[in-house]
C-alpha positions in Angstrom: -54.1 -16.4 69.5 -53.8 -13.3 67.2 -51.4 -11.4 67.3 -53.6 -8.2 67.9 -55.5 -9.8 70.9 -54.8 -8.5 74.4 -54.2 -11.6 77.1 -56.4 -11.3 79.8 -53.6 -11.6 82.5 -52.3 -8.1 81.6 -52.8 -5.6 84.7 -55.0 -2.6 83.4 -53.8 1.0 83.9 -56.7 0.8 86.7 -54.7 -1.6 88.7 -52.1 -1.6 91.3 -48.8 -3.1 90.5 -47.7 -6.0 92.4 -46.7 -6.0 95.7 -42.7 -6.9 95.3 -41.9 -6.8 98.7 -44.0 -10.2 99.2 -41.7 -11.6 96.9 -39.0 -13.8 97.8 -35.6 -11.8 97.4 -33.6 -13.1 93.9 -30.9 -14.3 96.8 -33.4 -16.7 98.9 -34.7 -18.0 95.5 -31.5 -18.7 94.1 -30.2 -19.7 97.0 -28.1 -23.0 97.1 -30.0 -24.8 93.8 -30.8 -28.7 94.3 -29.6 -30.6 97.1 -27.0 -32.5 95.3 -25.3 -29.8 94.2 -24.9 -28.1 97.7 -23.8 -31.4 99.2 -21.2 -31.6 96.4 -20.1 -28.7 97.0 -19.7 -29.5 100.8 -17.9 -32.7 100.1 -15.4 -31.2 97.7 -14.4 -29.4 101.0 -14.4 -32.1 103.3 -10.6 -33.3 103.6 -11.2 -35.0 107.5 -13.7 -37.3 108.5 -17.1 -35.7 108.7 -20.0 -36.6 110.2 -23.4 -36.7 108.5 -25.0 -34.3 110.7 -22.4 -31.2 110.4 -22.0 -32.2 106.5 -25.8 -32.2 106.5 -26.1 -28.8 108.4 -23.5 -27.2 106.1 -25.5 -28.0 102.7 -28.4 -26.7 104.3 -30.8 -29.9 104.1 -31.9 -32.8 106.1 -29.2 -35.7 107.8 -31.4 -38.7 105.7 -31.3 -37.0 102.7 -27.7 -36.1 103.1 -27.0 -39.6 104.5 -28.6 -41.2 101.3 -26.2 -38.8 98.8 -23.2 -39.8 101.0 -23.9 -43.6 100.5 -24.4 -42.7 96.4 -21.3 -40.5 96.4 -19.5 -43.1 98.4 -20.4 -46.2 96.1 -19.4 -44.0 93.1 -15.9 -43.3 94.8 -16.0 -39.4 95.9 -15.9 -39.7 99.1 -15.1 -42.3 101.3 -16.9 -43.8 104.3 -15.5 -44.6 107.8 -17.6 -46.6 110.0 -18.3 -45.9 113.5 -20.7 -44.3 115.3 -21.2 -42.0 113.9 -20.4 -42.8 110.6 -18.4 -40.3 108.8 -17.3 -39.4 105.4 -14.4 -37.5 104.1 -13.4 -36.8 100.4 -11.8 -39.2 98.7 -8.9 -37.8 97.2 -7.5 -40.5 94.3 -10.9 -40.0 93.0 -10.8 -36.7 92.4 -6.9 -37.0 91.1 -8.2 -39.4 88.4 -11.0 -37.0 87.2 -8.6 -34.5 86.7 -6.3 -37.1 84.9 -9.2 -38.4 83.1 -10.2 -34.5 81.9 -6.7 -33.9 80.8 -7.0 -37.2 78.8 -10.2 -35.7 76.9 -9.2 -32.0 76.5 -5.7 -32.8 75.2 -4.4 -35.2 72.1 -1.0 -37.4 73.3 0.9 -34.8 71.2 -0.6 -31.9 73.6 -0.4 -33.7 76.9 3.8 -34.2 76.1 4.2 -31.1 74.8 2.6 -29.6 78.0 4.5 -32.1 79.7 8.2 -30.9 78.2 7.2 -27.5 79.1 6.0 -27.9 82.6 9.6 -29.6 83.2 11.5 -27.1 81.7 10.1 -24.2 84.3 11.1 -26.8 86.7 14.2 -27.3 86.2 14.6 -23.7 86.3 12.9 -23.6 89.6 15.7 -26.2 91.0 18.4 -24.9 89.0 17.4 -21.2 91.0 16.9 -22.9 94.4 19.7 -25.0 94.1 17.4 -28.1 95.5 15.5 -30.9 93.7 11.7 -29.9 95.2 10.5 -26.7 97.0 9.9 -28.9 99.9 13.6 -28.6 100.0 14.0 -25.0 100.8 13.4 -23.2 103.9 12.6 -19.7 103.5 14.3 -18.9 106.7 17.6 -19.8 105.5 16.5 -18.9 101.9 19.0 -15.8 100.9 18.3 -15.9 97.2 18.6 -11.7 97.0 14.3 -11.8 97.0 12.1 -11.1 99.9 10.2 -14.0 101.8 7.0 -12.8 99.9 8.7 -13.3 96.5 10.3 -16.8 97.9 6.9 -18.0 98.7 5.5 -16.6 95.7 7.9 -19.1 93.8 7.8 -21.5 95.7 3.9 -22.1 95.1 4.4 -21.9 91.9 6.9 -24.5 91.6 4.6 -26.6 93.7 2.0 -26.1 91.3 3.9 -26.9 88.2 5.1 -30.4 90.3 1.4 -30.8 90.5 1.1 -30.3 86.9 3.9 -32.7 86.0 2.7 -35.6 87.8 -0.7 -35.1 86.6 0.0 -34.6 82.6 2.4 -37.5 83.3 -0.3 -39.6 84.7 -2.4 -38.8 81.5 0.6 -39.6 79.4 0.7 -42.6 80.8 -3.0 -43.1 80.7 -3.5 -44.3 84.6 -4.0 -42.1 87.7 -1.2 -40.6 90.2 -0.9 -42.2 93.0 -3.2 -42.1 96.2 -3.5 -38.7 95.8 -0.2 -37.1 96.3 2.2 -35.3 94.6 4.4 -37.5 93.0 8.2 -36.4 92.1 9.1 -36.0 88.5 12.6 -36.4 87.7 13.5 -33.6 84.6 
């Protein structure tokens, strides 16, 4: 085509523009992209057993097709399945623990994930050194008389619950294996 030729698609001055209001709204067509990716997102929700029909209904698409993800997902490790009638799936949280251990692993060298380590104890070993206690489980704000308001107490005590997240996590990737089931586990500093 030359760049001096007119396409023969182009509305004339003559014509009406299009009609937008036929158009599908930018929100409907983006809506929810592929499948898999709405039942992903649903699963990384799902912490009880679900059945297929409600997990189905909540990434808006059909029980089969949702069924046949589940079964893929569940072979693969994300979620696990509990049999029954109905059978049900919930979110299988060691795998999820390892992909984060496993990401740590690729976006860190050994020298990082220490480092990271060493500082992650140090704030916690404030945080028990403040408290007085050896995990925020420990401390009731109730009784908690640390001259802060309860809002401040909780504030701290999330974010000591984070960084015990953090520990066990970059410890795990030290280590090069996953935490265990799941939980939290306790890091001694």
């Amino acid at each position: 085509m030359d760049p001096t030729d007119r396409p023969t698609d182009v509305p004339t001055e003559d014509e009406d523009p299009p009609d937008f209001s036929e158009w599908d709204s930018p929100e409907e067509t983006l809506k929810g992209g592929p499948v898999r990716e709405r039942l992903l997102d649903v699963v990384l929700q799902v912490r009880e057993p679900t059945k297929v029909s409600q997990i189905a209904e909540r990434a808006d698409c059909d029980t089969e097709t949702a069924r046949e993800y589940l079964r893929w997902f569940a072979e693969i490790g994300m979620v696990r399945e509990i049999a029954g009638r109905p059978v049900q799936y919930e979110r299988n949280e060691s795998y999820w623990q390892w992909r984060r251990v496993d990401r740590i692993r690729e976006a860190y060298s050994e020298a990082e994930i220490v480092e990271i380590l060493s500082e992650t104890m140090d704030e916690i070993a404030e945080y028990r050194a403040q408290f007085g206690v050896e995990s925020p489980e420990a401390v009731s704000l109730v009784d908690e008389d640390g001259g802060r308001s309860v809002e401040e107490a909780w504030e701290a005590l999330s974010e000591w619950q984070t960084l015990e997240r953090r520990a066990a996590l970059f410890d795990a990737a030290r280590r090069a294996e996953s935490p265990s089931s799941g939980g939290v586990s306790h890091i001694d500093a």
